[in-house]
C-alpha positions, -999 to +999 in steps of 0.1 A: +492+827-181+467+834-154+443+851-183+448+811-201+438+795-167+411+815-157+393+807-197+398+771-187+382+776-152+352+793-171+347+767-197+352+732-172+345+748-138+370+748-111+388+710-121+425+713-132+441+691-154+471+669-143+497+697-158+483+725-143+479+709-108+516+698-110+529+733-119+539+723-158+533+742-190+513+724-215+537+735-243+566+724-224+555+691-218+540+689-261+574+696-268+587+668-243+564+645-261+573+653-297+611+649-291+599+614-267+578+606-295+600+611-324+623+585-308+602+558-293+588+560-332+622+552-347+626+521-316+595+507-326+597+509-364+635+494-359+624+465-343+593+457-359+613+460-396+642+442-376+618+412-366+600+414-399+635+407-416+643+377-392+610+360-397+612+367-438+650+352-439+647+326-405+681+336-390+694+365-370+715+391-393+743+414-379+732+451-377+752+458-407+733+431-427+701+441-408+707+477-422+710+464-455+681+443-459+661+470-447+675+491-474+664+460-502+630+454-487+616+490-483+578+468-474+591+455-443+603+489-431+571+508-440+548+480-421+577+486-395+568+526-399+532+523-400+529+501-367+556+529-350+533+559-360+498+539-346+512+530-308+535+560-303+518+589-321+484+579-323+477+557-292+513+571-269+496+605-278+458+595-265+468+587-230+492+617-230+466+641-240+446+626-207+474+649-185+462+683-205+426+678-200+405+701-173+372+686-177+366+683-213+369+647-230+405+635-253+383+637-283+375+674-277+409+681-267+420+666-297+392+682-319+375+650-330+345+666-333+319+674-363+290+692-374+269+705-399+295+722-416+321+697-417+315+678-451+320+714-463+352+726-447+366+691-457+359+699-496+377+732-489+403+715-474+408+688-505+401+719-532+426+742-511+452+714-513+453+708-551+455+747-555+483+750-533+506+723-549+521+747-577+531+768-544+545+738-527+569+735-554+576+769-554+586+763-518+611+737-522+623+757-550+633+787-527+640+758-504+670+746-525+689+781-523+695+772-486+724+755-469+719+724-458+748+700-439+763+669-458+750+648-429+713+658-435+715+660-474+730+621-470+704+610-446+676+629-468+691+612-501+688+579-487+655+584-474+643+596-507+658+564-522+637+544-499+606+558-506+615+557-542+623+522-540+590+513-520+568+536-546+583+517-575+578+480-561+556+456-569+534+463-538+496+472-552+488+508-546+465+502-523+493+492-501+510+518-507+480+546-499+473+526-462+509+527-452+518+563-469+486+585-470+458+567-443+481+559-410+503+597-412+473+616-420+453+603-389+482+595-368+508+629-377+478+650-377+464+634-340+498+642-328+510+677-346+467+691-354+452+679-326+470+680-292+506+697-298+482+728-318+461+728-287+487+726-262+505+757-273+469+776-279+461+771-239+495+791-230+505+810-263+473+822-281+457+807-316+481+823-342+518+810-321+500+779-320+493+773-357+528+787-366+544+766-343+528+732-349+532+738-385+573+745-380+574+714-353+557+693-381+584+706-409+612+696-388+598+662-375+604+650-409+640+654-407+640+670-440+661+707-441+662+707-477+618+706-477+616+726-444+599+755-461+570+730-480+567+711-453+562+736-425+540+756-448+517+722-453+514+719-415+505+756-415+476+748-436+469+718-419+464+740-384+448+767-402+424+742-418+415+726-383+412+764-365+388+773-388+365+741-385+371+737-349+377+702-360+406+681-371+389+656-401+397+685-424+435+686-419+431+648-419+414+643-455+434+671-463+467+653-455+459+619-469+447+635-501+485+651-505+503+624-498+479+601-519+489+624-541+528+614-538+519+581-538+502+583-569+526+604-586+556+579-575+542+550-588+525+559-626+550+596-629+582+581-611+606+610-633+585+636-622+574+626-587+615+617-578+632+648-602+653+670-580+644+702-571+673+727-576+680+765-578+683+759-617+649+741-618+624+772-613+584+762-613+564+779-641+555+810-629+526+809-653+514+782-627+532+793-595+511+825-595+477+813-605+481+787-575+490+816-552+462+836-560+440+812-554+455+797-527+450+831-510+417+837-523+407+801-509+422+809-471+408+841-474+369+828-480+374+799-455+388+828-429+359+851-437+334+819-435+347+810-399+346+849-383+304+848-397+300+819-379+317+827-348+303+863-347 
């Protein structure tokens, strides 16, 4: 700990930040946030969708029949998602980030910065991404052998009905790419990329931080039966941003896989929405080519970033 504080000293001088001064741990109070976060997100989406309903209908439903025009009108919910995700985890995590900083600006902190090198670590990033998908699957293949509670298989079935049901409307894909690919990829990867990544780095070191950002962002989705994808996506997405010393690559990253989804949902509905199970194993005669290169890809962008910080 004192080794962490003494780097900060050295890089912004003598001035603490708000956390230090008050005798918190930045992880500690990242983790606070996320769980803060997480539910303030659901509050705001909920009432937004909630209003959304009573304006569209012009009367006041009971929360059983709130519930279940939600359910029929997946558009309202995700304008009622999209607006939760901007003031909780994109602007909520702004002025929290203010508390960690010892000098340096929120944009730094966050890693909102570019150079030079950017436009290429960002075509990494999106060629790294399509590689990787064959993997992905593999994942959630492996994923499937695990035990997962009725509650969470329910609540994940339903939610995949949802999204289902919203891919499949009549709602123009460009819609659909704003609310499912643009807000998440700058908002989630503010929140998970940029300030709970660097949180953890100032107490526990680079690598925890990466590993642990990545499993946070897994579980935020609520999703057991895609932990192992998931986590391994926010693994990239931290290893990505390490080795740019900038978060726009886990961003373009991120909006291209869930454009992706989005695309795949609405022109390849049976095979975007199949289900994965321990029956249905991934070619291998794709799975392996994708983890070779995969590696290989990691491997040159790891070798690129110790050159240019040698």
């Amino acid at each position: 700990m004192a080794d962490n504080n003494s780097k900060q000293s050295s890089l912004y001088g003598n001035y603490q930040s708000w956390v230090q001064r008050n005798g918190f741990a930045d992880w500690a109070l990242a983790l606070i946030w996320i769980v803060v976060a997480f539910g303030l997100f659901q509050l705001v989406g909920g009432i937004v969708g909630g209003l959304l309903v009573i304006s569209e209908y012009g009367a006041t439903p009971n929360p059983a029949e709130m519930q279940a025009l939600l359910g029929q009108h997946p558009d309202l919910l995700i304008i009622g998602n999209s607006i939760g995700q901007v003031l909780v985890m994109g602007l909520g995590t702004w002025f929290i980030t203010k508390l960690h900083t010892s000098g340096e600006t929120q944009l730094s902190f966050l890693r909102f910065n570019a150079d030079k090198n950017t436009p290429k670590n960002i075509g990494l990033a999106v060629i790294l991404i399509f590689v990787i998908q064959p993997t992905i699957m593999f994942l959630a293949w492996i994923n499937s052998f695990l035990p997962v509670p009725e509650f969470f298989t329910q609540m994940q079935n339903t939610q995949m009905k949802m999204i289902e049901s919203l891919l499949t409307s009549d709602l123009t894909i460009w819609v659909m790419l704003f609310h499912v690919a643009v807000v998440p990829a700058i908002c989630e990867e503010l929140l998970y990329r940029g300030y709970v990544m660097r949180s953890f780095q100032k107490n526990w070191g680079i690598l925890a931080a990466i590993i642990v950002s990545g499993l946070l962002f897994g579980m935020y989705h609520v999703q057991l039966s895609n932990l192992l994808p998931l986590a391994t996506l926010g693994i990239v997405f931290a290893f990505l941003t390490w080795t740019s010393k900038s978060v726009y690559p886990a961003i373009v990253a991120h909006f291209v896989n869930n454009a992706g989804s989005v695309v795949m949902g609405k022109y390849y509905p049976e095979s975007a929405f199949a289900k994965i199970a321990p029956e249905t194993l991934p070619p291998i005669f794709v799975v392996i080519p994708s983890l070779l290169f995969s590696g290989f890809i990691v491997y040159f962008i790891y070798k690129k970033y110790t050159i240019n910080t040698a």
